[in-house]
C-alpha positions as a Python dict, from the first residue, in 0.01 Angstrom:
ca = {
    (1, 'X'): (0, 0, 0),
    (2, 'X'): (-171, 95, 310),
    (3, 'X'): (-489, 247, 51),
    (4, 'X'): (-509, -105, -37),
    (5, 'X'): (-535, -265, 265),
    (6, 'X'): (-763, -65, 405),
    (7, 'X'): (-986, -42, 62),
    (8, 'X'): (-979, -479, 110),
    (9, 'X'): (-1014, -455, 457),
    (10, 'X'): (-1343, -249, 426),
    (11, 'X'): (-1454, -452, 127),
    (12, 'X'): (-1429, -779, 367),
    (13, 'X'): (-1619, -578, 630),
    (14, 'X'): (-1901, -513, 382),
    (15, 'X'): (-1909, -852, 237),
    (16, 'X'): (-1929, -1002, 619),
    (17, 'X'): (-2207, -757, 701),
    (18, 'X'): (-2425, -888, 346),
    (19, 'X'): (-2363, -1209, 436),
    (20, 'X'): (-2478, -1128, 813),
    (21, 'X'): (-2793, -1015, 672),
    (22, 'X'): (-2848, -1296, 427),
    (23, 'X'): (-2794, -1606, 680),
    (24, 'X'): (-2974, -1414, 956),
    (25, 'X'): (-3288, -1299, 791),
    (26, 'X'): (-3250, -938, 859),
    (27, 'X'): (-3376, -825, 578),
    (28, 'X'): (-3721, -730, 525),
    (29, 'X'): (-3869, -883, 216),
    (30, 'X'): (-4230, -807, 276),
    (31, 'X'): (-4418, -694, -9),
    (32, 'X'): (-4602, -471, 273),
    (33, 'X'): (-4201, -284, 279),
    (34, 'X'): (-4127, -62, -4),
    (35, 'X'): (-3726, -80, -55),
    (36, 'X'): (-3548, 219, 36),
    (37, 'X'): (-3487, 466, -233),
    (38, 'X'): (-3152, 389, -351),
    (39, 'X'): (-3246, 39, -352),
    (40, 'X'): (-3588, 137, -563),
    (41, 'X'): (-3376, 339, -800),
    (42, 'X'): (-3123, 66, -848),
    (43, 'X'): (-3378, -184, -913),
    (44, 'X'): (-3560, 11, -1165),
    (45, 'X'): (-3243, 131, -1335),
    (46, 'X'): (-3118, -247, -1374),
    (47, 'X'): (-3459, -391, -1481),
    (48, 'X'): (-3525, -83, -1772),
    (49, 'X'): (-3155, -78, -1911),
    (50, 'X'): (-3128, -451, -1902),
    (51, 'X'): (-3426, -474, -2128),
    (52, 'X'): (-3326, -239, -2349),
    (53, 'X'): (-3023, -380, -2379),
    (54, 'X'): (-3125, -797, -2468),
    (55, 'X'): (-3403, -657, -2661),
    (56, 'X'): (-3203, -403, -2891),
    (57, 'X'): (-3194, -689, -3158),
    (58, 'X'): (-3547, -754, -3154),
    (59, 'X'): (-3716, -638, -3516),
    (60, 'X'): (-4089, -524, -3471),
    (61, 'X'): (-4331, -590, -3717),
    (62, 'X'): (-4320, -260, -3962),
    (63, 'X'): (-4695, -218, -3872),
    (64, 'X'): (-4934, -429, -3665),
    (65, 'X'): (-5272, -563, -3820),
    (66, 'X'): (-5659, -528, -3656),
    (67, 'X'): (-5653, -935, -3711),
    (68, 'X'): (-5313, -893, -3460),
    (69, 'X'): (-5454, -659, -3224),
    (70, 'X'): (-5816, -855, -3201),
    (71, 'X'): (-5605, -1175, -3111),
    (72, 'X'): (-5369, -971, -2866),
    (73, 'X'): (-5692, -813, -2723),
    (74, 'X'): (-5809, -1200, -2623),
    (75, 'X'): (-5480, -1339, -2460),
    (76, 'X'): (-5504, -952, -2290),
    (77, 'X'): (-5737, -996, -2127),
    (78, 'X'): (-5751, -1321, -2071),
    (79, 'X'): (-5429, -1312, -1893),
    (80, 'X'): (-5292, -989, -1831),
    (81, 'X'): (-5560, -778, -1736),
    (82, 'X'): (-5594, -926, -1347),
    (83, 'X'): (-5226, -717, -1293),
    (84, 'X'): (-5223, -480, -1545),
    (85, 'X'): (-5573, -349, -1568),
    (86, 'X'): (-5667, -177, -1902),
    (87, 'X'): (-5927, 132, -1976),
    (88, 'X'): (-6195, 77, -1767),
    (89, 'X'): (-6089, -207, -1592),
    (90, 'X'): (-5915, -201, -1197),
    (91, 'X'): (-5651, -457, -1155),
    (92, 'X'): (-5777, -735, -961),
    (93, 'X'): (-5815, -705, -554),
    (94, 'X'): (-5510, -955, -513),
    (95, 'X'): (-5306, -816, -736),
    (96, 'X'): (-5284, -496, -572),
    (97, 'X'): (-5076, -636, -342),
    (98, 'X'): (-4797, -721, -550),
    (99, 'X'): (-4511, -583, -469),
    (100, 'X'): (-4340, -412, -731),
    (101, 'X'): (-4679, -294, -818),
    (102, 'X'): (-4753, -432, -1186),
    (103, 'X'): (-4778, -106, -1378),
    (104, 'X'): (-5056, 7, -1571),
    (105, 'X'): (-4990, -72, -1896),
    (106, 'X'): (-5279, 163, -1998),
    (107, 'X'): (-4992, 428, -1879),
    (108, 'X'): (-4665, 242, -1897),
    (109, 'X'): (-4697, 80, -2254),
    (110, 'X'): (-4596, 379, -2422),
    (111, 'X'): (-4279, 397, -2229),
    (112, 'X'): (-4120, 49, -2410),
    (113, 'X'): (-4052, 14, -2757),
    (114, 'X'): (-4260, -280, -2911),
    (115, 'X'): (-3923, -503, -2931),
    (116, 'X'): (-3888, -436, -2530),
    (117, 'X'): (-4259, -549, -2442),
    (118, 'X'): (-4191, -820, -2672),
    (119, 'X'): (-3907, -945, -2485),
    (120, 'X'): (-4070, -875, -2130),
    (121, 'X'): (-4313, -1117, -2251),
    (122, 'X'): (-4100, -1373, -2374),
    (123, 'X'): (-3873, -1371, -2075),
    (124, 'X'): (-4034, -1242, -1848),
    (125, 'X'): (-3933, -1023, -1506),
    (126, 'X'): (-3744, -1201, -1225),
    (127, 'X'): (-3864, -1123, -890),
    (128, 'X'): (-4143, -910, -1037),
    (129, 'X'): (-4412, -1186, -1041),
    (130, 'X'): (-4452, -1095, -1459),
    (131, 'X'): (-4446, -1472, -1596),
    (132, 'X'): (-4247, -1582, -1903),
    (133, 'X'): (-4487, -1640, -2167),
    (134, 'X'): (-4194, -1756, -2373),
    (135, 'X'): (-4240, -2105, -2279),
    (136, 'X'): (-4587, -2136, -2341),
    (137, 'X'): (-4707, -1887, -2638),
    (138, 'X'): (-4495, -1893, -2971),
    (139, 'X'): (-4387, -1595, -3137),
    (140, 'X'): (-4697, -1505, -3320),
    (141, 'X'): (-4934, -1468, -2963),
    (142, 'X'): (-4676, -1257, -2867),
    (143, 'X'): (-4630, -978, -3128),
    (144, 'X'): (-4997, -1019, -3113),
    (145, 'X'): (-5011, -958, -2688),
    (146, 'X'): (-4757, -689, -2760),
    (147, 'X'): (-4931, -531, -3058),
    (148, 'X'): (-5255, -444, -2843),
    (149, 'X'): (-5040, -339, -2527),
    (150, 'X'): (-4897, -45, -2826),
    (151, 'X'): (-5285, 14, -2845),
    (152, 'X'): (-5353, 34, -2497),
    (153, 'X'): (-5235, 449, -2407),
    (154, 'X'): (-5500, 596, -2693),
    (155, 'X'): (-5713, 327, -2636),
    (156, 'X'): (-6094, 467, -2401),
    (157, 'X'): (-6308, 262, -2171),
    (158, 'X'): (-6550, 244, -2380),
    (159, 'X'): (-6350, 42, -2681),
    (160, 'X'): (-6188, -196, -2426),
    (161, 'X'): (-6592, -278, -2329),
    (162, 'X'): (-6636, -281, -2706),
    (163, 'X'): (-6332, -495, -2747),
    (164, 'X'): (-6484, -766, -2494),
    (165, 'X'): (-6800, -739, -2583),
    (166, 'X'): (-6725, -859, -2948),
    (167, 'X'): (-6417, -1065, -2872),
    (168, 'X'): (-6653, -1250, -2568),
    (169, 'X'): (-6553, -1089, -2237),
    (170, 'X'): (-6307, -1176, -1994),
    (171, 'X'): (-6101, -1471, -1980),
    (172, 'X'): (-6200, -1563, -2319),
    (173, 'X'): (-5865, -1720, -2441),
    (174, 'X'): (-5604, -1720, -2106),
    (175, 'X'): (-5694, -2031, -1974),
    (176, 'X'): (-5577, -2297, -2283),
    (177, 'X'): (-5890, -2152, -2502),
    (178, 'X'): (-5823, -2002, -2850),
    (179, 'X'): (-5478, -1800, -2846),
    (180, 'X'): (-5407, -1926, -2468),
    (181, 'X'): (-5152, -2134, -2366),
    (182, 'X'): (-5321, -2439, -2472),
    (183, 'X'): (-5256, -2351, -2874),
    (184, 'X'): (-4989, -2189, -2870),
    (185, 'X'): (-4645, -2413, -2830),
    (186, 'X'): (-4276, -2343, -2755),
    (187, 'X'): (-4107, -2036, -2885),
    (188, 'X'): (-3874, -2019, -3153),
    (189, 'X'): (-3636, -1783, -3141),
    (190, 'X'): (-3621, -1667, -3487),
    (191, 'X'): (-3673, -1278, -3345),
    (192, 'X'): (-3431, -1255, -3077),
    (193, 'X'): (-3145, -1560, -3199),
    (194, 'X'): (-2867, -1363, -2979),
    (195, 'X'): (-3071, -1384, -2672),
}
């Protein structure tokens, strides 16, 4: 009996010293702080298996198309490519101060399954500053986004600059242009129904 007092006594204690912390400010949330290991770790851990886990029911296309890749290409780097950066291309000045640090997906894409990226998309990463796209790109945009990020960890500078240079550069469909946010609609949920 004594075991569990003292096991709710110091889970009080701890819950007292949390909320201490929350209503006085004391901790640090500048992005100019990295969290401590354990708290890096635990973050990272939670973030990776909770993706894999709401996007295990996610079916990928059996193979993706050029016509999907082109149009992924656009909304790429059109949208994406300020954070992310691709081949050839730094991540913009602002974004390097981000903190998490957005990967590069020139690196990281090979790292998620198709179904995972497609879900990131879709939903999104809280407290990550990676935007649902969900609510403002259907389905098809996004298997198309996710089908160039697959492309992205063979892909050299010199056929990203290849890529804009036929698709029309930079910014050519993020902002509400062909395959931005302004033609593609709300989501339907045909590919992940359980989530």
């Amino acid at each position: 009996m004594k075991y569990l007092v003292g096991v709710a006594a110091l889970f009080l204690l701890m819950a007292a010293v949390a909320l201490g912390v929350v209503l006085t400010g004391g901790y640090d949330v500048a992005a100019t702080t990295p969290h401590t290991a354990p708290v890096a770790w635990a973050l990272d851990t939670t973030m990776e298996n909770s993706v894999e886990r709401q996007a295990e029911d996610i079916v990928a296309p059996a193979a993706f198309t050029p016509e999907q890749i082109r149009e992924g290409f656009g909304d790429y780097d059109g949208m994406c490519v300020q954070c992310h950066g691709a081949p050839g291309v730094e991540q913009a000045e602002w974004a390097v101060g981000l903190y998490p640090s957005p990967p590069a997906l020139s690196e990281a894409a090979s790292h998620w399954e198709p179904g995972e990226v497609f879900w990131i998309l879709r939903h999104g990463i809280r407290m990550s500053g990676m935007p649902a796209l969900g609510p403002t790109h259907d389905d098809e945009a996004l298997w198309a986004i996710t089908a160039f990020a697959e492309q992205l960890p063979e892909m050299s500078a010199e056929e990203y600059a290849a890529l804009r240079e036929e698709v029309g550069g930079a910014g050519h469909h993020g902002e509400g242009g062909e395959g931005g946010s302004g033609e593609h609609g709300g989501s339907d949920d045909t590919s992940d129904a359980g989530n």
